[in-house]
PyMOL Python script that loads the backbone (N, CA, C, O; Angstrom):
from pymol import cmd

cmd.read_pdbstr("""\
ATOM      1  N   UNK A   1      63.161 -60.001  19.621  1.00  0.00           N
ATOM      2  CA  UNK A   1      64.186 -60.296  20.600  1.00  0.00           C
ATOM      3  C   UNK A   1      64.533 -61.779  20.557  1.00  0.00           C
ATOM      4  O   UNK A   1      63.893 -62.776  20.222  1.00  0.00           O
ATOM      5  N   UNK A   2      65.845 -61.565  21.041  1.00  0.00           N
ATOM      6  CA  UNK A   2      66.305 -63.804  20.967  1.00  0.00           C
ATOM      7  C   UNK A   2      66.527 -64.258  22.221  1.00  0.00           C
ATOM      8  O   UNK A   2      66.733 -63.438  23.116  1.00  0.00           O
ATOM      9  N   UNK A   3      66.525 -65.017  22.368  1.00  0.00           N
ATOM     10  CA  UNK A   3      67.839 -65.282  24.409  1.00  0.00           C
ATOM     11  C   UNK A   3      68.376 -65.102  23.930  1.00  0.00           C
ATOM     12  O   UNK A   3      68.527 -65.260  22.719  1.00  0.00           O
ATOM     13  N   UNK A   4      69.255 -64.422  25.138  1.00  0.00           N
ATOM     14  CA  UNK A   4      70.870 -64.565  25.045  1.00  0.00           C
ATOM     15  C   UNK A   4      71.542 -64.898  26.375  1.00  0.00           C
ATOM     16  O   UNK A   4      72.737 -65.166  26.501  1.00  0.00           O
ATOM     17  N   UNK A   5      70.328 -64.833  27.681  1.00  0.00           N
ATOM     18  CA  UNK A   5      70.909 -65.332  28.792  1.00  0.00           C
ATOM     19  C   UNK A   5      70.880 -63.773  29.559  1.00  0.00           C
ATOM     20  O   UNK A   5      70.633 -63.673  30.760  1.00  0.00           O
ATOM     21  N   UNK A   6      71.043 -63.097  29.063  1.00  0.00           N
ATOM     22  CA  UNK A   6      70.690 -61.659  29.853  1.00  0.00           C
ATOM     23  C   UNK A   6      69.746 -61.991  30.465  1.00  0.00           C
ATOM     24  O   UNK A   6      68.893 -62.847  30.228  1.00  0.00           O
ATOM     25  N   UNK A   7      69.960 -60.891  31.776  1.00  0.00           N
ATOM     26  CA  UNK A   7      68.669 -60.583  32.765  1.00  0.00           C
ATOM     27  C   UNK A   7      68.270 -59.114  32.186  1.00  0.00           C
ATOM     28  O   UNK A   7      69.213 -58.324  32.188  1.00  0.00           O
ATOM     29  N   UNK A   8      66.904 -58.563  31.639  1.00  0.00           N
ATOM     30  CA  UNK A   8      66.703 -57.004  31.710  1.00  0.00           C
ATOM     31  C   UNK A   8      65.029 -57.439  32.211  1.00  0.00           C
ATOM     32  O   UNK A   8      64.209 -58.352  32.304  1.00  0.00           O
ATOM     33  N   UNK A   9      65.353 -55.672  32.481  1.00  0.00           N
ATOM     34  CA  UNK A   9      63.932 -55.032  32.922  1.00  0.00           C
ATOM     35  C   UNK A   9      63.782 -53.833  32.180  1.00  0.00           C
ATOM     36  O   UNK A   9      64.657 -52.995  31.963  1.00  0.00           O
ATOM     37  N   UNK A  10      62.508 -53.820  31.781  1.00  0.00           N
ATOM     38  CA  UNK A  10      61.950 -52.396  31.447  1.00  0.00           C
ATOM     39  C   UNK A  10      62.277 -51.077  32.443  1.00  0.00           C
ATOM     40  O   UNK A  10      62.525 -51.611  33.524  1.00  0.00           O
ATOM     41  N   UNK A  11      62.370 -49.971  32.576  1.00  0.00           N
ATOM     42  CA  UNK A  11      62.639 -49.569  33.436  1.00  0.00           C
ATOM     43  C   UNK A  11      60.954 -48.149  33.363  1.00  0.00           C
ATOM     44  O   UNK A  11      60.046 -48.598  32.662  1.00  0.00           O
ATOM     45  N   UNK A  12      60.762 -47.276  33.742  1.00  0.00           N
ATOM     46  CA  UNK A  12      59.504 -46.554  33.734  1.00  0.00           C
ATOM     47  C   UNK A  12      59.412 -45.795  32.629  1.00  0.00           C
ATOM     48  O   UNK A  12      58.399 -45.452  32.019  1.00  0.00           O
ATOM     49  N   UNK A  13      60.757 -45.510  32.373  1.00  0.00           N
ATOM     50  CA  UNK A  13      61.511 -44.679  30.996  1.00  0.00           C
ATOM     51  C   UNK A  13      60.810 -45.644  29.589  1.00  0.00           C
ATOM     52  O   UNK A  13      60.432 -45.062  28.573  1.00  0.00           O
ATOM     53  N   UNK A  14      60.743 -46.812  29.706  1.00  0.00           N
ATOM     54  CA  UNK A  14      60.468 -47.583  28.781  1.00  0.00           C
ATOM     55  C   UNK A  14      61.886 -48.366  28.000  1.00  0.00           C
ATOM     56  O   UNK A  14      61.710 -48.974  26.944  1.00  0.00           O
ATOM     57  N   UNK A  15      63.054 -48.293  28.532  1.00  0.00           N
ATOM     58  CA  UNK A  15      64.344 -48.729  28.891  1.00  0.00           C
ATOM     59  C   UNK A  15      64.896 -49.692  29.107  1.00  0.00           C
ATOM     60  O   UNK A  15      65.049 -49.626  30.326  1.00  0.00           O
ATOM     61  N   UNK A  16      65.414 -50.768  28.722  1.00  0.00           N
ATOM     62  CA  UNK A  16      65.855 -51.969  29.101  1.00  0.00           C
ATOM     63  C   UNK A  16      67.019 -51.287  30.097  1.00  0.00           C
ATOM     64  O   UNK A  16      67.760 -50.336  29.849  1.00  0.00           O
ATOM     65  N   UNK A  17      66.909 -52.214  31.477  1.00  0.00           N
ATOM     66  CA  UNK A  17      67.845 -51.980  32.490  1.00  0.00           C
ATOM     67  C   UNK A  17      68.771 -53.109  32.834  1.00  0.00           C
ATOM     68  O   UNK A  17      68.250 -53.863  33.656  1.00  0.00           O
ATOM     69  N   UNK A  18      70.056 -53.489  32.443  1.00  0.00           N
ATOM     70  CA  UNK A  18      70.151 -54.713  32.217  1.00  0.00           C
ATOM     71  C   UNK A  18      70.794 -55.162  33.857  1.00  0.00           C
ATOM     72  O   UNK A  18      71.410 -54.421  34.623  1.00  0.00           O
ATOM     73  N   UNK A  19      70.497 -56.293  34.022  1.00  0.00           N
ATOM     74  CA  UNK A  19      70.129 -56.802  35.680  1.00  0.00           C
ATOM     75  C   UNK A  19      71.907 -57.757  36.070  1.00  0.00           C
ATOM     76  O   UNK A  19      72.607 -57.718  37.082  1.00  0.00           O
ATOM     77  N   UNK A  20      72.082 -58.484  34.797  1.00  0.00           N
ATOM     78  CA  UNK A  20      73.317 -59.697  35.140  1.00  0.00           C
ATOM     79  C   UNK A  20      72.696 -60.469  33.886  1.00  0.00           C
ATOM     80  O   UNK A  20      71.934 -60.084  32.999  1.00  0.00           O
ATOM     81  N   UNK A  21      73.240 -61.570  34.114  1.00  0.00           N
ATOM     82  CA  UNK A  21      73.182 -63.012  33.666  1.00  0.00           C
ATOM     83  C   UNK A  21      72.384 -64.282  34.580  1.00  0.00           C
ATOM     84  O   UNK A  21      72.576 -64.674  35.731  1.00  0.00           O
ATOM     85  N   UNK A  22      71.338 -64.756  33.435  1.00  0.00           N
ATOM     86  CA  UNK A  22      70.906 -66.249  33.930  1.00  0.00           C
ATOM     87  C   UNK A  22      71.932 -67.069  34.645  1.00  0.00           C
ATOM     88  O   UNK A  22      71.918 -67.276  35.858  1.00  0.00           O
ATOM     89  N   UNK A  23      72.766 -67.490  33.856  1.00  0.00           N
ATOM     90  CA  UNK A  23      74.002 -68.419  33.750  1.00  0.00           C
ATOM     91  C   UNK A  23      75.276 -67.277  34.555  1.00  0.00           C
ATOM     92  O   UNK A  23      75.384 -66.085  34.846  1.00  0.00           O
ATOM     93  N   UNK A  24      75.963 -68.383  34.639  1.00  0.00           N
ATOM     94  CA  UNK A  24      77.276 -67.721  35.487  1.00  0.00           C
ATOM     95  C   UNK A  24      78.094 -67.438  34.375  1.00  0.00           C
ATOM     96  O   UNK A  24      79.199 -67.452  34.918  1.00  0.00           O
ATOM     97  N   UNK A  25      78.257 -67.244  33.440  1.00  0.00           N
ATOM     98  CA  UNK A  25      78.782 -66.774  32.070  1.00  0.00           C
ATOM     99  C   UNK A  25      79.488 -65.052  32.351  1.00  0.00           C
ATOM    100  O   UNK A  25      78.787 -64.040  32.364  1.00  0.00           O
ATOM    101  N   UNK A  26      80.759 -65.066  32.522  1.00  0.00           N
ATOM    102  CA  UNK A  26      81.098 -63.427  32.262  1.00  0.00           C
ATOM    103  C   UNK A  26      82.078 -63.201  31.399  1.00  0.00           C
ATOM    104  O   UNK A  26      82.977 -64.007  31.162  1.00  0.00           O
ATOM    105  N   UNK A  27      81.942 -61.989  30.836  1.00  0.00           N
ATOM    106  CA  UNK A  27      82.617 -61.243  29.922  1.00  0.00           C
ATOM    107  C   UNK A  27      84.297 -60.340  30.034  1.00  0.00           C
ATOM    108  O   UNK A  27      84.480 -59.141  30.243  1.00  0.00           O
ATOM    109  N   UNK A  28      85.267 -61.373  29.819  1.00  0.00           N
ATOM    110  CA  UNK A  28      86.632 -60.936  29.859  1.00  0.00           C
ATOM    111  C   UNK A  28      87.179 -60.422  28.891  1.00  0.00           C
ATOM    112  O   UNK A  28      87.539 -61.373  28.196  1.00  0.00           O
ATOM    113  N   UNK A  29      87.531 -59.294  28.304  1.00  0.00           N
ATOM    114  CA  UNK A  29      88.687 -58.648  27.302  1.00  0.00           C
ATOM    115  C   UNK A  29      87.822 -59.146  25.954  1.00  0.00           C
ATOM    116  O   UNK A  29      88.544 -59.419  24.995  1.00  0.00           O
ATOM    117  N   UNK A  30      85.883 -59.358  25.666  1.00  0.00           N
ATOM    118  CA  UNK A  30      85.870 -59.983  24.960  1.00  0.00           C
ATOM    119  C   UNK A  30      85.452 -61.516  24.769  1.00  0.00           C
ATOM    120  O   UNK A  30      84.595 -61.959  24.005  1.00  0.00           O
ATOM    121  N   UNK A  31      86.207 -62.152  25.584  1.00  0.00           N
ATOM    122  CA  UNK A  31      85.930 -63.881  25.651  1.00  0.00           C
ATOM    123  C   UNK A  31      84.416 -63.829  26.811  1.00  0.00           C
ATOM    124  O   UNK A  31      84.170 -62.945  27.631  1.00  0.00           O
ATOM    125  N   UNK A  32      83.735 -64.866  26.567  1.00  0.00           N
ATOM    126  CA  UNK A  32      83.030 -65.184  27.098  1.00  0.00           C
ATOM    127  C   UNK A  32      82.865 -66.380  27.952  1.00  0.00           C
ATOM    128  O   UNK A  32      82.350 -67.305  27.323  1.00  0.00           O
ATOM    129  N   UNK A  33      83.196 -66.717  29.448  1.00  0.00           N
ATOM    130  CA  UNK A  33      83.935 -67.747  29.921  1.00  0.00           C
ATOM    131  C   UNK A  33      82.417 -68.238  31.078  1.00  0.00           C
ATOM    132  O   UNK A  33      81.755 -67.418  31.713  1.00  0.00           O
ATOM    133  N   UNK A  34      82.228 -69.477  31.071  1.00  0.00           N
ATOM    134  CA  UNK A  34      81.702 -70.048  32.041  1.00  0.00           C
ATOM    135  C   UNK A  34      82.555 -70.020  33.573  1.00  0.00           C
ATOM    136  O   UNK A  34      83.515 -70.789  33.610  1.00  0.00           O
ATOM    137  N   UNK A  35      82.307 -69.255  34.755  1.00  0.00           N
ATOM    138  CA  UNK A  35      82.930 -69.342  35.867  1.00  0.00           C
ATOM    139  C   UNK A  35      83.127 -71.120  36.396  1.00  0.00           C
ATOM    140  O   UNK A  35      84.146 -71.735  36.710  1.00  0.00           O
ATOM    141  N   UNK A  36      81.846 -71.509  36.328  1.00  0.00           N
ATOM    142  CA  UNK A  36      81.265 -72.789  36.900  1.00  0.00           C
ATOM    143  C   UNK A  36      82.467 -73.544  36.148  1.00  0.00           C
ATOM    144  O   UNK A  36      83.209 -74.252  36.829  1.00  0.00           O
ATOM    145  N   UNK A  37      82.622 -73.454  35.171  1.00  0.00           N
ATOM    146  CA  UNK A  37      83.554 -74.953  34.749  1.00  0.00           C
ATOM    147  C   UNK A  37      85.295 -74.916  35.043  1.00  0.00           C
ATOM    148  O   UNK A  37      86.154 -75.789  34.918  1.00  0.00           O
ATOM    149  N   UNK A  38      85.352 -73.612  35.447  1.00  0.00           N
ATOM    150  CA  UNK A  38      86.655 -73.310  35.887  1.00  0.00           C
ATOM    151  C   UNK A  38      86.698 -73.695  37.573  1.00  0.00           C
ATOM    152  O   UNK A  38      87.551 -74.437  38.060  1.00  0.00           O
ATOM    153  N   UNK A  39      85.615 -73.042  38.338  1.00  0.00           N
ATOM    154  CA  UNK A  39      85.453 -73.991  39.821  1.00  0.00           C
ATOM    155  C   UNK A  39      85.545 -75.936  39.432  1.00  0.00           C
ATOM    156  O   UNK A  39      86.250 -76.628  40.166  1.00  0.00           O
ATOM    157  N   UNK A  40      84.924 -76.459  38.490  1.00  0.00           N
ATOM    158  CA  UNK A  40      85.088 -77.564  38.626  1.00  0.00           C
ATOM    159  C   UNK A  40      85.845 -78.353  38.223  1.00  0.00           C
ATOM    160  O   UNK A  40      85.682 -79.569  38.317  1.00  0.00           O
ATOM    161  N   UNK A  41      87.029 -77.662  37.581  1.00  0.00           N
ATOM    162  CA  UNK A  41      88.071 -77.992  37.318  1.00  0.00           C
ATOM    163  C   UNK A  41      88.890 -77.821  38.172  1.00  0.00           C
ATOM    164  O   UNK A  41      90.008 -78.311  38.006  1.00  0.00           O
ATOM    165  N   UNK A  42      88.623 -77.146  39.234  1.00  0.00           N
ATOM    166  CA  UNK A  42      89.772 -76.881  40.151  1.00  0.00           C
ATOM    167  C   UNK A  42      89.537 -77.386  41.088  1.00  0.00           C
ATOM    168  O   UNK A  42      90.368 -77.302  41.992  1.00  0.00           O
ATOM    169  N   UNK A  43      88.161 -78.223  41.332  1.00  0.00           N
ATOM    170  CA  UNK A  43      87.679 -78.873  42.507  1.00  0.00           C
ATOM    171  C   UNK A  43      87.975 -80.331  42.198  1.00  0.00           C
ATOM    172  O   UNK A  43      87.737 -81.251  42.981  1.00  0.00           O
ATOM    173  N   UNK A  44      88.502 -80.463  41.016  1.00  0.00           N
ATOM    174  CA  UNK A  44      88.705 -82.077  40.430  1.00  0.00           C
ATOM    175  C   UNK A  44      90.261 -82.489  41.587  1.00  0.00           C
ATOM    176  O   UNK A  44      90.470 -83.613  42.043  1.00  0.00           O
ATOM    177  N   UNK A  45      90.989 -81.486  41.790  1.00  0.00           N
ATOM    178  CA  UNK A  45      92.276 -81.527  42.371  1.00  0.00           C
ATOM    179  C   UNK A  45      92.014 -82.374  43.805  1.00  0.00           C
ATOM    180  O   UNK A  45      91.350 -81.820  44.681  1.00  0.00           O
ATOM    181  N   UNK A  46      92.427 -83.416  43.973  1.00  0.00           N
ATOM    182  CA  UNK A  46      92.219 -83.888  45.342  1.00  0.00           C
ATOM    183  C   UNK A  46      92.567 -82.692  46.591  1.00  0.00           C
ATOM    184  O   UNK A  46      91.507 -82.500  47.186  1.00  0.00           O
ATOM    185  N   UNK A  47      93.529 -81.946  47.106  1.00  0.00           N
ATOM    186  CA  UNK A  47      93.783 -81.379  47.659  1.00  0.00           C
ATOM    187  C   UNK A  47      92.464 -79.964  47.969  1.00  0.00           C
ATOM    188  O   UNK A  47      92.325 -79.217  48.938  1.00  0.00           O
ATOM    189  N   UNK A  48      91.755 -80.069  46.782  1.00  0.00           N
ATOM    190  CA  UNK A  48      91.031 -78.411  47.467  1.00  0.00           C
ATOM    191  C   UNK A  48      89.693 -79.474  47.798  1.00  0.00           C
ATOM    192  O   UNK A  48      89.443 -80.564  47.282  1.00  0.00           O
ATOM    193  N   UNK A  49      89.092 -78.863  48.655  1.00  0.00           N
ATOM    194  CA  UNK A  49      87.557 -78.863  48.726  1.00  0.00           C
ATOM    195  C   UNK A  49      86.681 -78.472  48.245  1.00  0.00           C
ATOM    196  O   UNK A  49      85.570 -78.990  48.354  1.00  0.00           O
ATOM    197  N   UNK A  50      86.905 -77.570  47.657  1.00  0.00           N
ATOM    198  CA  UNK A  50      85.823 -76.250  47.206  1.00  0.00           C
ATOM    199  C   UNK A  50      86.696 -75.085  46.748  1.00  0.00           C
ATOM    200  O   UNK A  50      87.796 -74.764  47.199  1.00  0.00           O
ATOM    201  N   UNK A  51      85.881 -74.418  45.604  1.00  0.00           N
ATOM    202  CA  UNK A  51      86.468 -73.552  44.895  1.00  0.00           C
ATOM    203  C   UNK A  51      85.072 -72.663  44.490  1.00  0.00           C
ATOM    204  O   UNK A  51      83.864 -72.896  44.441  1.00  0.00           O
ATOM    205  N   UNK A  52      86.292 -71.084  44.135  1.00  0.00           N
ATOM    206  CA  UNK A  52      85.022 -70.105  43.690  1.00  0.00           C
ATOM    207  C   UNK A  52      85.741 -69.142  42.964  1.00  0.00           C
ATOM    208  O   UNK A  52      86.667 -68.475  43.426  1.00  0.00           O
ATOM    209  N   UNK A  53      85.258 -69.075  41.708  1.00  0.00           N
ATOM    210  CA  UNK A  53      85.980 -68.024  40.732  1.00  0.00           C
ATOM    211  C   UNK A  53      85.040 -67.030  40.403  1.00  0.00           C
ATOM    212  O   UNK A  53      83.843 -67.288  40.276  1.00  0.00           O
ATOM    213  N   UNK A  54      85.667 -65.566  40.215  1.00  0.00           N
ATOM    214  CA  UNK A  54      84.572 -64.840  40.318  1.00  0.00           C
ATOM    215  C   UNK A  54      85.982 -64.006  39.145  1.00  0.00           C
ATOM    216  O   UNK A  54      87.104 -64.445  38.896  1.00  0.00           O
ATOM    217  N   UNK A  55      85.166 -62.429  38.545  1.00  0.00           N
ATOM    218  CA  UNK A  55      86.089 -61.571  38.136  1.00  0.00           C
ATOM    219  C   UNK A  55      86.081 -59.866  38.999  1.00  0.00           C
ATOM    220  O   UNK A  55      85.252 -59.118  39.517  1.00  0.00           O
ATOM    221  N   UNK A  56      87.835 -59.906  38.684  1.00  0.00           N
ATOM    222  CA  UNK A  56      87.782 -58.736  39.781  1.00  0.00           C
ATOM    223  C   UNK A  56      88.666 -58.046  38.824  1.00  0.00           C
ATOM    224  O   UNK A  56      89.462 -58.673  38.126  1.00  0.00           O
ATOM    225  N   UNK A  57      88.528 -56.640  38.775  1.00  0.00           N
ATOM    226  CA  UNK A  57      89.164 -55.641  37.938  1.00  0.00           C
ATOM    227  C   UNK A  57      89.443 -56.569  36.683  1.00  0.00           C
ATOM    228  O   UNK A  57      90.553 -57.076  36.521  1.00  0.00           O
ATOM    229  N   UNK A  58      88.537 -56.743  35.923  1.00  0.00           N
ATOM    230  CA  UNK A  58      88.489 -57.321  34.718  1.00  0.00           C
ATOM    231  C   UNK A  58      89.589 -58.914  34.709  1.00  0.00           C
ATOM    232  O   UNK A  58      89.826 -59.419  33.611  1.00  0.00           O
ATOM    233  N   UNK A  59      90.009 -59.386  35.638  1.00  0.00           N
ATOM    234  CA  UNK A  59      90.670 -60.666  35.443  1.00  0.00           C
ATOM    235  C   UNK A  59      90.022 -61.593  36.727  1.00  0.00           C
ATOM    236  O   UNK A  59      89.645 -61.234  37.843  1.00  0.00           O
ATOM    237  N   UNK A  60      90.064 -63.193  35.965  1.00  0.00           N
ATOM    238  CA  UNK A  60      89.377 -63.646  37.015  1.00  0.00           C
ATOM    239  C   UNK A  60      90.792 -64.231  38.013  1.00  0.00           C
ATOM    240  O   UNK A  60      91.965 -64.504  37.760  1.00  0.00           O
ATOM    241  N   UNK A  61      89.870 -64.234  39.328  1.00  0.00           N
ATOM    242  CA  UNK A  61      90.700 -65.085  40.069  1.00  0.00           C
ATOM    243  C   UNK A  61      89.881 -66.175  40.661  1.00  0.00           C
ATOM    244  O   UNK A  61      88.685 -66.315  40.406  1.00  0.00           O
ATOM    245  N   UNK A  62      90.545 -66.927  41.443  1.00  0.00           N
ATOM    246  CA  UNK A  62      89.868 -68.020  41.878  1.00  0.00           C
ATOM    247  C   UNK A  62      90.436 -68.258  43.531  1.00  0.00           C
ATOM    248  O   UNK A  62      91.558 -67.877  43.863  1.00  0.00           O
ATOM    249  N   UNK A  63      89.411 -68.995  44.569  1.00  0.00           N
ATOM    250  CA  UNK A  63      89.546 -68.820  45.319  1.00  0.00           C
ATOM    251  C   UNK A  63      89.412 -70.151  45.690  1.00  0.00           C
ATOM    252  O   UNK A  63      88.576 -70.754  45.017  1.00  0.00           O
ATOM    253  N   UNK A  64      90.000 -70.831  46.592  1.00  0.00           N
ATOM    254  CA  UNK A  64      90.273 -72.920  47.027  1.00  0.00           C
ATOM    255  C   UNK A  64      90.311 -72.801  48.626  1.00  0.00           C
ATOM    256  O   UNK A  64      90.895 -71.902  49.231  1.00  0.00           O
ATOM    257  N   UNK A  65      89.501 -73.990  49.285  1.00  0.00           N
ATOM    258  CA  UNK A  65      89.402 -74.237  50.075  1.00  0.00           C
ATOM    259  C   UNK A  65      90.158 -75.600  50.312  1.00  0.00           C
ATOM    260  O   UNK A  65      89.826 -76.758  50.055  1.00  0.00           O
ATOM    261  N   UNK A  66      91.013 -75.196  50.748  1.00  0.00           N
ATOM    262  CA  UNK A  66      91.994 -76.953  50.941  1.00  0.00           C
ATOM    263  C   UNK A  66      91.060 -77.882  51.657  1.00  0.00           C
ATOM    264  O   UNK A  66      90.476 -77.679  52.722  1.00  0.00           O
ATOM    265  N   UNK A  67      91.019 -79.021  50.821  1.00  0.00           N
ATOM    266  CA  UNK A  67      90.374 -80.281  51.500  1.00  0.00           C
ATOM    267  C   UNK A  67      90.629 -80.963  52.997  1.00  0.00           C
ATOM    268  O   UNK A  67      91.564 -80.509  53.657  1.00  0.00           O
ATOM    269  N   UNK A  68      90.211 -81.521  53.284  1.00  0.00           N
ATOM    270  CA  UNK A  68      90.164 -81.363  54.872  1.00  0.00           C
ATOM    271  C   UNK A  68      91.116 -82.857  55.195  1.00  0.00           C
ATOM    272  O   UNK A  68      91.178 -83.862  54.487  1.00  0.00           O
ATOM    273  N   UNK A  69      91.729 -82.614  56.370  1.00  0.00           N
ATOM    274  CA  UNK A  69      93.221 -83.390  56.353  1.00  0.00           C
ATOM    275  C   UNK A  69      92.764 -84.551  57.448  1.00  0.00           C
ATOM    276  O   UNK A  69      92.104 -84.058  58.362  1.00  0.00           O
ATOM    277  N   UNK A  70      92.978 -86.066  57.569  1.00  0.00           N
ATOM    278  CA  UNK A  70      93.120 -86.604  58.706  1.00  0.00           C
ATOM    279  C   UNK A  70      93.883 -86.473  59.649  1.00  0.00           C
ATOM    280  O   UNK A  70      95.062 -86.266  59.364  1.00  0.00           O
ATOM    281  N   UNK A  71      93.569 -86.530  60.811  1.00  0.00           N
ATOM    282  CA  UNK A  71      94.763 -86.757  61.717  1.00  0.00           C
ATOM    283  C   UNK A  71      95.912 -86.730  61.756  1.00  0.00           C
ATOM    284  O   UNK A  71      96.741 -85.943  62.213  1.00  0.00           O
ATOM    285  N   UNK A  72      95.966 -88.247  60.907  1.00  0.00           N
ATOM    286  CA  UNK A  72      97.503 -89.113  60.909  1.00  0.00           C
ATOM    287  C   UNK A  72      97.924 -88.085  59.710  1.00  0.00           C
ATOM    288  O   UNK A  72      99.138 -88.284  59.652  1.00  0.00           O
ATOM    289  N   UNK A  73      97.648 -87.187  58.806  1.00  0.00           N
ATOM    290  CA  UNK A  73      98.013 -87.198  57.755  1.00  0.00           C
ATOM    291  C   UNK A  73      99.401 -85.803  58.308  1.00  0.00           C
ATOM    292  O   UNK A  73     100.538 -85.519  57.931  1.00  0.00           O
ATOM    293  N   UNK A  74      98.334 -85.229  59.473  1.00  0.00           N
ATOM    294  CA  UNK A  74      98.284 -84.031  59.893  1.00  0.00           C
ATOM    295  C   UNK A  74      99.436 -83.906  61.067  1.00  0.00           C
ATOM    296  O   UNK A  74     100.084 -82.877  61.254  1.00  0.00           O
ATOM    297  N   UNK A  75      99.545 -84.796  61.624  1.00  0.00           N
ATOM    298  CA  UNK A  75     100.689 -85.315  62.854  1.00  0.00           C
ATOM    299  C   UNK A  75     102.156 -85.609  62.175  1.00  0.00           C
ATOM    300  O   UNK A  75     102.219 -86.018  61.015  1.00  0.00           O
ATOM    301  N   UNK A  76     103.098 -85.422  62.807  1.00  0.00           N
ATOM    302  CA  UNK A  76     104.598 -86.393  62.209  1.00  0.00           C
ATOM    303  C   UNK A  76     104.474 -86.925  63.556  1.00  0.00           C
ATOM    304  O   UNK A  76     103.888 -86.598  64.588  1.00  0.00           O
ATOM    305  N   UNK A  77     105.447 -88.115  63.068  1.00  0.00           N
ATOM    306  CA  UNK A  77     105.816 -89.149  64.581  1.00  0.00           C
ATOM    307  C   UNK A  77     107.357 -89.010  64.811  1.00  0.00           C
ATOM    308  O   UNK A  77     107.895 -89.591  65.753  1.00  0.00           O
TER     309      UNK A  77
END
""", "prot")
cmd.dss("prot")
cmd.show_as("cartoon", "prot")
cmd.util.cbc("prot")
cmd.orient("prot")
């Protein structure tokens, strides 16, 4: 056996049961994409706070928490 970043377990069967991934690494159409570097690319944006990309029906999306506003920024006069 090699790494590959898989999680398995034996199962009673004598069965590898495979669990997820070590790494946040998932599998699209094929490509193999780090989630993490796509959140931190999108957290580089002054405007979000926080970000979270996940995959849903085989495409990822991503999810932003707008950065948090002052006051004055937040008021007109």
């Amino acid at each position: 056996m090699y790494k590959s970043g898989d999680r398995v377990k034996w199962d009673a069967n004598g069965e590898l049961v495979y669990l997820g991934r070590f790494d946040h690494q998932v599998k699209v159409r094929g490509y193999r994409i780090e989630l993490g570097e796509i959140q931190a690319e999108l957290e580089k944006h002054d405007s979000v706070g926080g970000a979270l990309a996940m995959v849903h029906e085989e495409n990822i999306v991503a999810f932003v928490v707008r950065a948090s506003v002052s006051l004055s920024e937040g008021s007109q006069s």
